[in-house]
C-alpha positions in Angstrom: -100.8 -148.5 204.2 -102.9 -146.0 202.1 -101.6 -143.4 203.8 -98.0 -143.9 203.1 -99.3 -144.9 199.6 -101.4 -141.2 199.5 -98.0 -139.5 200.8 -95.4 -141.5 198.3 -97.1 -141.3 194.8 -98.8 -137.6 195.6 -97.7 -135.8 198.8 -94.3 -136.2 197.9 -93.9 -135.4 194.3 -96.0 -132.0 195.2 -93.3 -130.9 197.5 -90.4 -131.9 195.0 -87.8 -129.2 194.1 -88.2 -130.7 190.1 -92.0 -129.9 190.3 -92.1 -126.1 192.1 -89.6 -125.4 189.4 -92.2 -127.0 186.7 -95.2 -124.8 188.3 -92.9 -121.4 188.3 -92.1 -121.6 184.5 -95.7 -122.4 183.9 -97.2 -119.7 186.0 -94.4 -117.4 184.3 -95.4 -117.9 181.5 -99.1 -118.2 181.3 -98.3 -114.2 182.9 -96.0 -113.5 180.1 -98.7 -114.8 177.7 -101.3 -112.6 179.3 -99.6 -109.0 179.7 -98.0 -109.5 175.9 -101.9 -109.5 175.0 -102.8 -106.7 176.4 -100.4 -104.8 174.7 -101.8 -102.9 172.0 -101.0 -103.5 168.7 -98.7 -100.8 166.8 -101.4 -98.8 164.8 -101.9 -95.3 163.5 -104.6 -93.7 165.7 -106.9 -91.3 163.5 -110.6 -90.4 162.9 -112.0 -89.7 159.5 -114.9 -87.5 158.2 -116.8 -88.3 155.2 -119.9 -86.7 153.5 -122.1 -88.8 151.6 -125.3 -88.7 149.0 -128.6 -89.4 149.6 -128.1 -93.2 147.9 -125.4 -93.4 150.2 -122.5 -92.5 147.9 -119.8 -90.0 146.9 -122.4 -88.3 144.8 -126.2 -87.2 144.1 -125.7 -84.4 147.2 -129.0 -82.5 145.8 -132.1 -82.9 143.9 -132.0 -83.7 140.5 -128.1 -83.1 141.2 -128.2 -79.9 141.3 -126.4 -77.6 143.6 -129.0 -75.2 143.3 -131.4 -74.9 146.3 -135.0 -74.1 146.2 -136.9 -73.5 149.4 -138.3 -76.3 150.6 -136.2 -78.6 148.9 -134.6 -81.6 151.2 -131.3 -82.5 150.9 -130.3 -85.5 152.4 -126.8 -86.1 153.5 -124.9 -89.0 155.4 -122.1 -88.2 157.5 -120.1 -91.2 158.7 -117.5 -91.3 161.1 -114.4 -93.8 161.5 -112.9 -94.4 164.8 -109.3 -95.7 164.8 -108.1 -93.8 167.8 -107.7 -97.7 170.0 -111.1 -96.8 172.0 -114.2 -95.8 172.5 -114.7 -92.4 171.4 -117.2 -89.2 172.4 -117.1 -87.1 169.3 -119.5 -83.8 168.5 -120.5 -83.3 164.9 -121.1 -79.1 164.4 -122.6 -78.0 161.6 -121.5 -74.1 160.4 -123.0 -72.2 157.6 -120.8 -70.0 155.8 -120.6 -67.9 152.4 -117.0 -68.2 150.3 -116.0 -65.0 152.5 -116.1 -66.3 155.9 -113.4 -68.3 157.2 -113.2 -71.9 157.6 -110.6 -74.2 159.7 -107.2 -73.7 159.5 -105.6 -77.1 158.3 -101.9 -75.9 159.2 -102.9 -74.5 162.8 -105.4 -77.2 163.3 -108.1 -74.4 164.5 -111.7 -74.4 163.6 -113.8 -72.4 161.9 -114.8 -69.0 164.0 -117.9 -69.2 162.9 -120.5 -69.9 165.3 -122.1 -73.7 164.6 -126.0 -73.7 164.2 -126.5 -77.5 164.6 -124.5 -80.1 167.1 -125.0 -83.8 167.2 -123.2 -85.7 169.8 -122.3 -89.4 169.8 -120.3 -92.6 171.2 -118.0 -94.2 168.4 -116.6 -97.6 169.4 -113.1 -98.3 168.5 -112.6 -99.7 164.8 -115.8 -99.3 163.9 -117.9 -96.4 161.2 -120.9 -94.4 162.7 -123.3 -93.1 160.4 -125.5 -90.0 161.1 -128.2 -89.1 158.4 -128.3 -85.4 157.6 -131.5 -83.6 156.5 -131.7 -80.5 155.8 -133.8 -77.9 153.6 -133.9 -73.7 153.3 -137.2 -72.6 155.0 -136.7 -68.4 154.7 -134.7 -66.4 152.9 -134.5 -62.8 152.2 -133.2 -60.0 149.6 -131.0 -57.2 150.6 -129.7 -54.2 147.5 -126.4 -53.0 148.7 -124.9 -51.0 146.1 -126.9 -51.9 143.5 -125.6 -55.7 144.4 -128.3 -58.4 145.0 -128.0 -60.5 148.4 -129.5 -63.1 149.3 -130.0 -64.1 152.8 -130.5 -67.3 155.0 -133.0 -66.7 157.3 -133.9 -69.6 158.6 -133.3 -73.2 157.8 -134.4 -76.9 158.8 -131.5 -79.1 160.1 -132.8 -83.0 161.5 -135.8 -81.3 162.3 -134.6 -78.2 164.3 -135.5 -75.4 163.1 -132.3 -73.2 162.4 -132.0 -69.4 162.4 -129.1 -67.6 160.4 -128.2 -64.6 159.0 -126.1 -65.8 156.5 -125.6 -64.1 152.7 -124.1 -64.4 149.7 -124.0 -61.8 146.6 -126.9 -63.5 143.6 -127.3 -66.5 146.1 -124.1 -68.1 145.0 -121.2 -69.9 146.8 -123.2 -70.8 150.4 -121.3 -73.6 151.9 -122.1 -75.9 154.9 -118.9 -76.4 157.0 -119.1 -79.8 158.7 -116.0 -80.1 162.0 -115.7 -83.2 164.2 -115.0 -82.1 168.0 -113.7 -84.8 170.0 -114.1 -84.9 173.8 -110.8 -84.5 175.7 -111.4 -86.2 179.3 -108.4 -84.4 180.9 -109.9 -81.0 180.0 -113.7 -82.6 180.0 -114.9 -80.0 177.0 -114.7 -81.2 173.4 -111.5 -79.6 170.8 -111.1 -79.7 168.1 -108.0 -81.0 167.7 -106.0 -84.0 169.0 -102.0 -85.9 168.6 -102.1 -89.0 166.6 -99.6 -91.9 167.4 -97.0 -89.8 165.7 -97.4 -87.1 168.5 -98.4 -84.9 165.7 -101.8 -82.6 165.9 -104.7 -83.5 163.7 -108.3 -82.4 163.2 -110.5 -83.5 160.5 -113.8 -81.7 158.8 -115.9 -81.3 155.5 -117.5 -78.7 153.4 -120.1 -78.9 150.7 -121.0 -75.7 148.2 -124.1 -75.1 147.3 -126.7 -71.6 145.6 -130.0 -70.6 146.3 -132.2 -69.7 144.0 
């Protein structure tokens, strides 16, 4: 007797047409449910550059706010990145030093600065998310050349993070240096970082940051 009770009331309602239907729309559409969120929402994929202060800020980028450089002073810099690209990203920060003659990335072409960079930082960006990387740096030799009766003076060596830097770098009464900051993203297909990438428009982009500055 229990078993034709076990077989009438559950057995048999199992094997019903009415409930295999029932289970297929369910497993349907718990699946539906599940691929639909893993979907990626519709966003604009980018990665910004800024440079900020020593408080943190779009401002007090020297001592005493002033652009004029003495050797030995520190400057302290922030450099934050933001990561909108949908994942995880590998990203190399190179640091150039140039004078208001040497040529700095093309915006239109989307090519860097020839230039050769004289600090790199590399780092992991997660998706939606700002990375902040302090920047010190300070002028630890410098040098005077005449060249037609015109005053250069010359970067000789320098102090970026720590590392020390050498350059040979110059600019007519000291005036007009510039530190050239690019963003290099790593490309896993070609597994070397560019400087360049397509955005969700299918459009190239590349993003980087200078700061002027005069030694004394």
């Amino acid at each position: 007797m229990a078993a034709d009770t076990l077989y009438q009331y559950i057995v048999k309602p199992l094997r019903s047409r009415q409930f295999l239907i029932t289970l297929a729309i369910l497993t349907a559409t718990s699946m539906s449910i599940a691929y639909v969120a893993s979907i990626p929402r519709d966003y604009e994929r980018f990665i910004s550059l800024s440079i900020l202060g020593r408080n943190m800020m779009a401002s007090d980028y020297y001592p005493s706010n002033n652009p004029d450089i003495k050797l030995g002073d520190e400057v302290k810099w922030y450099i934050q990145v933001y990561n909108r690209m949908g994942s995880a990203e590998y990203i190399a920060i190179r640091i150039k030093v140039l004078n208001a003659e040497m040529p700095v990335p093309n915006d239109n072409m989307h090519t860097p600065s020839p230039v050769k960079h004289v600090y790199e930082t590399k780092h992991i960006v997660a998706h939606d998310s700002t990375l902040t990387i302090p920047l010190r740096w300070s002028i630890t030799s410098i040098s005077r050349e005449e060249v037609n009766g015109i005053t250069y003076v010359v970067l000789k060596e320098m102090v970026i993070n720590g590392e020390k830097i050498s350059t040979d770098v110059k600019s007519k009464d000291g005036k007009d240096f510039r530190i050239v900051i690019e963003l290099w993203r790593y490309n896993p297909e070609s597994k070397t970082f560019e400087f360049s990438w397509l955005d969700s428009m299918n459009e190239r982009r590349s993003v980087w940051n200078q700061i002027w500055f005069n030694v004394k």
